[in-house]
N, C-alpha and C positions, 0 to 999 in steps of 0.2 A: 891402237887396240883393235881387233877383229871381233865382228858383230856374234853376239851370245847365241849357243844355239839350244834348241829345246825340239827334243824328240817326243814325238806324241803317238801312241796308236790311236786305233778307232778314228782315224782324223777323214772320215770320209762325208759325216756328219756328226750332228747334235754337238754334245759338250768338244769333243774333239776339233769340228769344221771351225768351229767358234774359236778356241783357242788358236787355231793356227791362223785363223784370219787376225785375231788381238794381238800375237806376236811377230807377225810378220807384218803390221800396219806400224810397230813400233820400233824395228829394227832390229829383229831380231832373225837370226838363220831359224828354219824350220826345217825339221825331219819328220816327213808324213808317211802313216805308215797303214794301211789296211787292205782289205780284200777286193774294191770294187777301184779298179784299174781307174777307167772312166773320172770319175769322182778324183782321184789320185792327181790325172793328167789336167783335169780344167784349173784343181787349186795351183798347179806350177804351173798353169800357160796366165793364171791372173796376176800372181809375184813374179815370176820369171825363174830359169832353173839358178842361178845365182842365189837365189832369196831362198826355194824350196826345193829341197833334194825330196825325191819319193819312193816308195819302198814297198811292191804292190807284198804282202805276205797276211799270211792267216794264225792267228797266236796259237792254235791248236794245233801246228808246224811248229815242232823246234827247233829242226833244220833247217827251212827256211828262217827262224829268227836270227840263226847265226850266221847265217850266209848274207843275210842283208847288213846286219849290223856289221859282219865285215868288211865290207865292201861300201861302208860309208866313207866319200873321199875326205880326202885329208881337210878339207874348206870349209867342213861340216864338224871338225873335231877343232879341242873338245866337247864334249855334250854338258852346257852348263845345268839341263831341267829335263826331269824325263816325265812326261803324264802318263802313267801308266792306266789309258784308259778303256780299253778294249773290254768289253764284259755285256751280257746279256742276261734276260731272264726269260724263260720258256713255260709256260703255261699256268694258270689260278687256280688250277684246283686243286682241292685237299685230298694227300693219301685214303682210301689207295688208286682215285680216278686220275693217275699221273700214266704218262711214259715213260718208263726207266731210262729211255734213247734222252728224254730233254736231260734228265739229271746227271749222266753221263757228257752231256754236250755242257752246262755249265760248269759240272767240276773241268773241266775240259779248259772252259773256257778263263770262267772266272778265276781258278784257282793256280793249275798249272798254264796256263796264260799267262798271268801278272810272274807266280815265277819266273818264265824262262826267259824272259825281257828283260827284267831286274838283274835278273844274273848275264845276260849277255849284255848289258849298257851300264854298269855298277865301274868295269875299268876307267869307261870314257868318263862319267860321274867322280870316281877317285882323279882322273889328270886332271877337272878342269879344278879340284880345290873349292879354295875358300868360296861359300854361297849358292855353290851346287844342290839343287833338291831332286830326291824322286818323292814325286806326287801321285799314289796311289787312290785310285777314283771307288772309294765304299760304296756304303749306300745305310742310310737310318734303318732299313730294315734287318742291318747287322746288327741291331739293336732291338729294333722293338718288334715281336716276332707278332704272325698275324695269319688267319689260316689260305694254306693256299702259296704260303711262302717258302716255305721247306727249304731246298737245298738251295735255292735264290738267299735266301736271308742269312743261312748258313756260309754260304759261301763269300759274301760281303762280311759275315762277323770274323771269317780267314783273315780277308784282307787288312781288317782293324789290327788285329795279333802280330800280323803278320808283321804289317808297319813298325809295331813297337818294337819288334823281337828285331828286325834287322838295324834298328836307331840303335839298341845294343851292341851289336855286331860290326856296326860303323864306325863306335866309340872312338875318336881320337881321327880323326879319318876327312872331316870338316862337311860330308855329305852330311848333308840335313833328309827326312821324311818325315811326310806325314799323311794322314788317311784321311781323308776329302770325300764326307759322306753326305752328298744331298739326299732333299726329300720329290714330292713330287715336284716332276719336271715333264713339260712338253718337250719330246725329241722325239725319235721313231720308236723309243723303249717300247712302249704299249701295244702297237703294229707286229715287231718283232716277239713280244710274249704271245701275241693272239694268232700267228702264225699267216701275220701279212695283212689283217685287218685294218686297212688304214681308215677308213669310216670311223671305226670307234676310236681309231688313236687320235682322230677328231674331238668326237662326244663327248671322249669318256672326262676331256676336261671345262667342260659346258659348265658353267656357273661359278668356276676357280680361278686365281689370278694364278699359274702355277711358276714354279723356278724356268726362268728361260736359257737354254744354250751361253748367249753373254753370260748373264750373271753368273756364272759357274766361269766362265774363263775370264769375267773379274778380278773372283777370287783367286785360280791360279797366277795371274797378275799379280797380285797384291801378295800372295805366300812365295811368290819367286825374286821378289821386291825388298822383302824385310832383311833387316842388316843382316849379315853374315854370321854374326854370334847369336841370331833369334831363330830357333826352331817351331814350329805351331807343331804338336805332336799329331795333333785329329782335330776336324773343324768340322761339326756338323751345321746343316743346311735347311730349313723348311721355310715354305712361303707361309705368309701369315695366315692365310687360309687353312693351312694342315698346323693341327698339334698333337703332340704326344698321346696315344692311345692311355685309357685306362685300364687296368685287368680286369677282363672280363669272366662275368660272372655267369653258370649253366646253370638257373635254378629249376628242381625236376616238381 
């Protein structure tokens, strides 16, 4: 039998780097896939090109999606696991102190992103069969809305819908998905909303135990693990530190 492989974007760091370190420490082929070259070339000079194939491209490219994903060699197919993890969130304040430019760069990102991936790697997902998943990367904020969240939370409650509506569309198909929604997590997320702040992407989790990078490619572990007839439709994620908000109340 020839080693499983699993395609990840974002794999340059956080939840992404992690995973492809988790699956290529276990024998697993990896297909890394994001924007910063650099980062691309040290995780295949640490497994070897054998172990990880690399795919420098930007999800906000659709042509480059499909030019990469073509050009995956034959050693690399099928794609048993896709993380569709690519996704950002651009700045905390509540309408109307927003730039139209980030909200435009999320839906961009987060929404016709995970599209045009899914649809260009769903063939390689259908050959490899039985135990295939795409694992799309949510977020609790597709859930519990919070001010400051806007088209960020919006655009994770996509991905939830999203998931369900293509399990539909799979029907019969033996592809499994599911929506893999953490809560807070230290990765570069908070750096990259605050527009490169890494000092606060420090602080800002000072006194929290928060989700780390592993623990997320844990779980993708364990959802790419479960028998072949067991689908998780959505898993959500929080360290015991964060709980569900309550509605809150304006009293004037």
């Amino acid at each position: 039998m020839t080693d499983p492989v699993i395609l990840i974007t974002g794999a340059t760091s956080g939840f992404g780097r992690a995973t492809a370190d988790k699956f290529a420490q276990n024998g697993w082929k990896v297909i890394a896939t994001g924007r910063r070259r650099e980062r691309l070339e040290a995780l295949q000079a640490e497994y070897g090109a054998e172990r990880v194939h690399i795919i420098e491209m930007d999800v906000m490219d659709a042509d480059q999606i499909m030019k990469g994903v073509a050009a995956i060699p034959d050693a690399f197919k099928p794609v048993k696991c896709l993380l569709n993890n690519s996704g950002l969130a651009l700045g905390s304040k509540p309408w109307p102190d927003i730039r139209l430019e980030d909200w435009r760069t999320m839906v961009e990102t987060n929404i016709m992103g995970v599209l045009h991936v899914a649809h260009a790697v769903l063939p390689l997902l259908k050959e490899a069969g039985k135990g295939a998943s795409m694992i799309n990367v949510g977020s609790i904020a597709g859930r519990f809305a919070y001010p400051g969240g806007n088209v960020y939370g919006a655009s994770k409650a996509f991905t939830r819908q999203f998931s369900y509506e293509l399990r539909c569309d799979l029907e019969g198909s033996d592809v499994r998905v599911t929506s893999l929604e953490p809560g807070m997590a230290k990765t570069e997320f908070t750096a990259v909303r605050t527009y490169g702040d890494y000092a606060l992407n420090e602080t800002f989790y000072d006194g929290a135990e928060p989700i780390l990078p592993e623990d997320i490619a844990e779980t993708v572990w364990w959802l790419t693990n479960r028998p072949d007839h067991i689908n998780i439709n959505s898993i959500e994620i929080m360290p015991v530190c964060q709980t569900p908000a309550i509605p809150k109340i304006l009293r004037k």
